[in-house]
Residue, then its C-alpha position, 0 to 999 in steps of 0.5 A: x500500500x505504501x508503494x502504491x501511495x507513494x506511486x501516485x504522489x509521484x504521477x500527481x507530483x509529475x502531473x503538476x509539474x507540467x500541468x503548472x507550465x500553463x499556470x503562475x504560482x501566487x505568493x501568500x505574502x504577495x506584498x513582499x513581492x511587489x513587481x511580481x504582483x504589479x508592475x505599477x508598484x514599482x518606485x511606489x514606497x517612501x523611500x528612493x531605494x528598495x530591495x525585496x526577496x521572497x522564497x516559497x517552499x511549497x507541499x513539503x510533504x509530497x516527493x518532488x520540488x515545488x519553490x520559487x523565489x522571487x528577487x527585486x530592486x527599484x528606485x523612486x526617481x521623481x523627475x523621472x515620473x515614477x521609478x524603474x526597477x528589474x525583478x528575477x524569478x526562478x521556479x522549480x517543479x515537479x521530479x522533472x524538475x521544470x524549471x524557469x528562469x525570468x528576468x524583467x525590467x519595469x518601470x512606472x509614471x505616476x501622476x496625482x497630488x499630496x494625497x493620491x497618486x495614479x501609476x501606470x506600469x509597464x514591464x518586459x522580461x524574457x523567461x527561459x524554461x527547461x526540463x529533465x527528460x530524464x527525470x520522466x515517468x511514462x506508463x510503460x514503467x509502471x507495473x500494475x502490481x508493483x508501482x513504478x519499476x526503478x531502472x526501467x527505460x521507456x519507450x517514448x521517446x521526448x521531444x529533442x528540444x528541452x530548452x525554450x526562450x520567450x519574450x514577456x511582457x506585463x502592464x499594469x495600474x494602481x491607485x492610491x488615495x488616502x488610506x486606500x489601495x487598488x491595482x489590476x495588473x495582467x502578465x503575459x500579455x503576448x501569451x507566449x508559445x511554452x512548447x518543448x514539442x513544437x506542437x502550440x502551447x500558449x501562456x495565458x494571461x494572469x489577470x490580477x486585481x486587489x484592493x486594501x484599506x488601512x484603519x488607523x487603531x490610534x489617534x494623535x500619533x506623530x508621523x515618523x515616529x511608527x508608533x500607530x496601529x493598524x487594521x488593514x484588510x486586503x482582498x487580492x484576486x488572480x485569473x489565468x485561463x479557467x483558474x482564479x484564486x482569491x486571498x482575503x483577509x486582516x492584518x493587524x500592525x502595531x509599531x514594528x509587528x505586522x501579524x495577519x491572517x488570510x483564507x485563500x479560495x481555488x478553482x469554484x470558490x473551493x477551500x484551497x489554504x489558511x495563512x497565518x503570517x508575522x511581519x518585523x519592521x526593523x530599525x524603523x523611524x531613523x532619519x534616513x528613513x531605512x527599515x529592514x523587513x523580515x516576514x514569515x508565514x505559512x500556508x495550512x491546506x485545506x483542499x482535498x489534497x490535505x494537510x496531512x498529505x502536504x505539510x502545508x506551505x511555507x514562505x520567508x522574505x526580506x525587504x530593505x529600502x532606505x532614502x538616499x543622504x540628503x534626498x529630497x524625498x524624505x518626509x516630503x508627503x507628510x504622512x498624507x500618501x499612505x504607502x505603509x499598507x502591510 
């Protein structure tokens, strides 16, 4: 039984990694990745320089790798109109190990007062994607008793190519006034052809739409000082093809400590996780305006796939951002512009 378990972890594991070539992952903690969530937040921050990082370890629990890291850099240049910033992502799949390397360029130009700002962002990037051929487990190799048989050699024969380079773009727009947030963004504009075969497999287009509000918990405080607190519930939303997802959920922040609490849907509205996460804002409130950002969360399955069988999700990140020495910038809005959303 534990053969025939294990067997059917592996083809799931195997169905999923190429299964996933038509589908993104998404981030719990999607605002600590935000070009990856919408390329009109980029030089969206109080600061002239930031820096993020996020990995995810995904379904720990099931033979084969599911990660993804995400890493960036922008800059806030006013006299630029906005900022311009360049991301990486990797991830990697499946006991295949599919594997994709992406690197894009962003920029942004906003428009607005001391209290709103409109941006529109435009990204473009180029992704190659490669899978072990080797690492492949055809229906020849199965025996019906016995499971997978180790050693064994198939008869199909994969495709020569196992290497593809495409072009990939992404435009997004986000708006921000007083203590509310909304953006659409939507990547792979150009669905680009994913084919290893030669036979026609397009990307489809990632739609995403969020919004969020910050509810002040504390009166009379003095801007800079990052004594508030606050309540800040969000929703986010994907579509690619016929599969959505949406993240709802509270944030709780008080001083340096951001704790949060999400319920992720899939598919038909169906149960897909529980995140708890916990936020630290280190070193906040110095005249440079630097802050060091380490966050933590963890994802609890709740689908049919369960808990028991995935060890839930797990994701780590850290940001960085800071003003230049004697930047114009600092403490320009006042407090006004609310950026400070997580």
């Amino acid at each position: 039984m534990k053969l025939y378990l294990k067997c059917v972890f592996l083809l799931y594991v195997l169905t999923r990694s190429i299964a996933a070539s038509a589908q993104d992952h998404i981030y719990s903690q999607f605002f600590n990745a935000p070009l990856y969530l919408n390329p009109s937040l980029t030089g969206q921050f109080e600061g002239d320089f930031r820096m993020n990082m996020i990995y995810r370890n995904q379904w720990t629990g099931l033979s084969g790798t599911l990660s993804y890291i995400n890493a960036s850099a922008d800059l806030n240049i006013p006299r630029f109109g906005g900022g311009v910033g360049i991301q990486f992502n990797r991830s990697s799949e499946g006991t295949a190990f599919l594997v994709k390397n992406n690197i894009a360029a962003s920029y942004s130009y906003s428009v607005g007062t001391d209290d709103f700002v409109l941006s529109f962002g435009i990204q473009a990037g180029f992704t190659s994607r490669q899978i072990d051929w080797n690492k492949l487990v055809f229906s020849d190799q199965i025996d019906n008793r016995l499971g997978y048989i180790p050693g064994s050699i198939s008869a199909a024969q994969p495709p020569a190519q196992a290497r593809k380079y495409f072009f990939d773009p992404a435009a997004g727009i986000n708006l921000v006034y007083g203590n509310f947030m909304a953006g659409t963004a939507m990547h792979h504009i150009n669905q680009p052809d994913e084919s290893f075969s030669g036979a026609q497999a397009k990307l489809p287009r990632r739609i995403t739409g969020y919004a969020s509000y910050r509810i002040a918990l504390t009166q009379n405080f003095i801007y800079g000082e990052d004594i508030a607190s606050y309540l800040i519930p969000s929703v986010v939303y994907y579509r690619q093809q016929n599969v959505s997802s949406m993240s709802a959920g509270l944030q709780f922040k008080h001083k340096g400590l951001n704790s949060g609490l999400w319920y992720r849907s899939a598919g038909e509205g169906g149960p897909d996780a529980i995140v708890v996460s916990l936020i630290f804002d280190i070193f906040t409130g110095r005249e440079n305006g630097e802050k060091l950002r380490l966050g933590i969360s963890h994802d609890a399955t709740t689908s049919k796939i369960n808990y028991t069988n995935t060890n839930g999700t797990t994701e780590a990140s850290v940001g960085y951002q800071k003003y230049f020495p004697n930047s114009a910038g600092y403490n320009k809005f006042n407090g006004v512009r609310c950026y400070d959303f997580y």
